[in-house]
C-alpha positions as CSV (number, residue, x, y, z in Angstrom):
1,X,0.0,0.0,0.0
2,X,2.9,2.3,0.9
3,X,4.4,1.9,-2.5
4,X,0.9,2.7,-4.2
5,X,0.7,6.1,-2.8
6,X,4.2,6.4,-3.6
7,X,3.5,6.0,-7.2
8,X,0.5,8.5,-6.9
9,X,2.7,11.1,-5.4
10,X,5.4,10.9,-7.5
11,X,2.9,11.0,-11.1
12,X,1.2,14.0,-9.3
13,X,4.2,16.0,-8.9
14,X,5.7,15.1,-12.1
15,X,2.1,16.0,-13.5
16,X,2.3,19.5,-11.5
17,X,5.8,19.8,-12.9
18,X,5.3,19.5,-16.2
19,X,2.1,21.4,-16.5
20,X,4.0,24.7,-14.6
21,X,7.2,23.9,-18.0
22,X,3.9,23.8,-20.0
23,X,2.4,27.5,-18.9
24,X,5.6,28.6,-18.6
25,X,7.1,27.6,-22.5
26,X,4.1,28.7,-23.7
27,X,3.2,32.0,-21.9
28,X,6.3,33.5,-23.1
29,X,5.8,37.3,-22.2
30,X,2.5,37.0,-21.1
31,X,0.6,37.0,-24.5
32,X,0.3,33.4,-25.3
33,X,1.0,32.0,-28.4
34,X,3.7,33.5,-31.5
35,X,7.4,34.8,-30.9
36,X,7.4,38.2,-29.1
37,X,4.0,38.1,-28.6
38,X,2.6,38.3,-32.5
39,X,-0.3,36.3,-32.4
40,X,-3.4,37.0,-34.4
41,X,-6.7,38.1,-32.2
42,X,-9.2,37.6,-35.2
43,X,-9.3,36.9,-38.4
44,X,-11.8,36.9,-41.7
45,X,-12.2,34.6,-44.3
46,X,-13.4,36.7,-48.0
47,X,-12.2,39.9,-46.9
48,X,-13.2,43.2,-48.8
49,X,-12.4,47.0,-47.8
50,X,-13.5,49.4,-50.0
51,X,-12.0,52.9,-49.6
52,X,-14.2,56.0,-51.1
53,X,-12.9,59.0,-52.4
54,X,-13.8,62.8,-51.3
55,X,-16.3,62.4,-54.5
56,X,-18.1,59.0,-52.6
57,X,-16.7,56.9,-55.5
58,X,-14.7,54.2,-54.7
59,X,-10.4,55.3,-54.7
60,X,-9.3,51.6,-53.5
61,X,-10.8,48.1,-53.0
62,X,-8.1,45.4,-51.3
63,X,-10.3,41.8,-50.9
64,X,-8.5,38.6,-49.8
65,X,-9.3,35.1,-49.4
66,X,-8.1,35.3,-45.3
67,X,-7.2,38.2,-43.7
68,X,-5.3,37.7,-40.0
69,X,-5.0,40.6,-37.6
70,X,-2.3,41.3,-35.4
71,X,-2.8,43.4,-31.7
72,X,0.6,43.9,-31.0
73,X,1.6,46.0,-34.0
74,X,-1.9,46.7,-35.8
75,X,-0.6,44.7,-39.1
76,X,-2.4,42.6,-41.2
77,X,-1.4,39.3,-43.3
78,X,-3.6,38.4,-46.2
79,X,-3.5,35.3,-48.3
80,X,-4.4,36.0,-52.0
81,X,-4.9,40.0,-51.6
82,X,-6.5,41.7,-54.8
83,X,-5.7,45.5,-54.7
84,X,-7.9,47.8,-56.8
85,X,-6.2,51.4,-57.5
86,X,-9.2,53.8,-59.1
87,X,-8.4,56.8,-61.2
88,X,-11.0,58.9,-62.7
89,X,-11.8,58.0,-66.3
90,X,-9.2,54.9,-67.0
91,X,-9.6,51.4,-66.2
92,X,-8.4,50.8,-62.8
93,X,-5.1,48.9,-61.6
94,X,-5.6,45.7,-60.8
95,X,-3.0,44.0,-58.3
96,X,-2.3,40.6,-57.0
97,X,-0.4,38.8,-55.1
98,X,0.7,35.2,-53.4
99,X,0.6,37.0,-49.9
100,X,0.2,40.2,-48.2
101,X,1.2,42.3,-45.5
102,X,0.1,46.0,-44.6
103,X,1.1,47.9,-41.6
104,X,-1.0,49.3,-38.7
105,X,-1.4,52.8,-40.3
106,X,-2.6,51.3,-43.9
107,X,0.4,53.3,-45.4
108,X,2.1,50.6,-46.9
109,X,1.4,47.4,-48.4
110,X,4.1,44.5,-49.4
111,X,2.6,42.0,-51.7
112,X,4.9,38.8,-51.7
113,X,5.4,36.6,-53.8
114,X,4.7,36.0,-57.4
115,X,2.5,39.7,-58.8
116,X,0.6,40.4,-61.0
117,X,-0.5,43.8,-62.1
118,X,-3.1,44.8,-64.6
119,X,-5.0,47.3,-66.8
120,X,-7.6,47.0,-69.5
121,X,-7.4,48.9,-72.3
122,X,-9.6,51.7,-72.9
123,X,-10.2,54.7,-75.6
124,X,-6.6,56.0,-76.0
125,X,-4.7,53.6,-73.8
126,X,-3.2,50.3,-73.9
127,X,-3.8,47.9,-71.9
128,X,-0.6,46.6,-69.4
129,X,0.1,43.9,-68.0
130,X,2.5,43.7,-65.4
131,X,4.7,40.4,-64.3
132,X,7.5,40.6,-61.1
133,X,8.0,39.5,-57.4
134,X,7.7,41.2,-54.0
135,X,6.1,44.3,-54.8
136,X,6.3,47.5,-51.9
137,X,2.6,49.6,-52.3
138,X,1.9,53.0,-50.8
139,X,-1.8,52.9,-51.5
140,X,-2.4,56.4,-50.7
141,X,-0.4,57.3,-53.3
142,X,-0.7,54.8,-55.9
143,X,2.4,54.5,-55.9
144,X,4.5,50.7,-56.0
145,X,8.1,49.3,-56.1
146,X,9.9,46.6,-56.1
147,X,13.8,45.2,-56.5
148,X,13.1,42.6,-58.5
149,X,12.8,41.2,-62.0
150,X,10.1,43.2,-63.8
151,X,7.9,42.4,-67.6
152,X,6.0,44.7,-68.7
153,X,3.7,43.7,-72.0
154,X,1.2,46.3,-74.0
155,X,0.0,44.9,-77.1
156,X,2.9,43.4,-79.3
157,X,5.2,45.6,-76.8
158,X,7.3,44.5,-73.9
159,X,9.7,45.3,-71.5
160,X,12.0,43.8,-68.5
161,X,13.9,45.6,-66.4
162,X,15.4,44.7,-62.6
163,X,13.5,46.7,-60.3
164,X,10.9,49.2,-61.2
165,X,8.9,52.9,-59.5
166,X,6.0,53.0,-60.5
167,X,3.6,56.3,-60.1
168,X,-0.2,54.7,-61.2
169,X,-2.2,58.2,-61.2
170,X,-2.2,60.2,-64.6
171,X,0.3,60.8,-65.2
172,X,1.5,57.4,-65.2
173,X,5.1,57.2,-64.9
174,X,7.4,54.4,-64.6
175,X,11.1,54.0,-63.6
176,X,13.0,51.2,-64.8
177,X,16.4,50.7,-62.5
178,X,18.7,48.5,-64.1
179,X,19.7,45.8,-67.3
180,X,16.7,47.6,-69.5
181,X,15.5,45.7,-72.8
182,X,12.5,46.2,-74.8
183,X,10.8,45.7,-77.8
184,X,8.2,48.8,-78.9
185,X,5.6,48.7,-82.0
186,X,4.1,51.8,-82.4
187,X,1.3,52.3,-84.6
């Protein structure tokens, strides 16, 4: 009998023992859950957020398949993200992405991954279609960048470049940094 409560002791202490290592490797400063504390508090499948203009018409729309939200810095990750830049009488931008990220403020964007970046043609202007990685968005501005390898095709014209500014408000202007080649057809 002496040995049986022996036994029971010793299973409840090393119970009690490794449930206070338990709490304790997994309460790492007091948040619970990711390294530093960056753990998501909620998150939402089908995300859209529509931003509207001074005029009430829409000047962005970002939609997602998930979006995860993070307390501890305000950020966001989003898987899929779909950015929509509007401009008054063009087609709008249309930018996507593998993954997102966009900081607490909503000031910047980085869309990782493979990206793709559109516009439909329209009464005098080409369509564009847009092909690199890893793309850095200041949607306020309409403005994007990126280090990376960059093709650009309008029509029967294209373009690469490594690493590219881009301005996406009229007028559009676009900054090619390095190794340049193209291939324009004018009509």
């Amino acid at each position: 009998m002496d040995n049986k409560n022996l036994m029971v002791g010793a299973l409840f202490v090393l119970l009690a023992g490794g449930s206070w290592w338990l709490l304790q490797s997994s309460d790492e400063g007091g948040s619970g859950g990711g390294p530093d504390g960056h753990t998501p508090d909620y998150y939402v499948d089908d995300f859209t957020v529509t931003t509207m203009g001074p005029d009430g018409k829409p000047k962005q729309k970002l939609t997602a398949e998930r979006m995860l939200h993070y307390p501890d810095d305000d950020s966001t990750e989003l898987t899929r993200p779909h950015l929509v830049l509007y401009e008054a009488d063009t087609p709008p931008w249309r930018v996507r992405s593998e993954t997102g990220w966009v900081s607490g403020d909503g000031k910047l964007v980085l869309l990782n991954g493979e990206v793709k970046i559109d516009r439909a043609a329209a009464p005098g202007i080409r369509p564009v279609h847009i092909t690199t990685r890893d793309l850095r968005v200041r949607p306020r501005e309409n403005y994007a960048e990126t280090d990376e390898k960059v093709k650009i095709r309008s029509q029967k014209s294209w373009q690469t470049s490594i690493g590219m500014q881009a301005w996406l408000t009229k007028p559009v202007r676009m900054k090619f940094l390095s190794n340049v080649r193209g291939h324009y057809e004018i009509k």
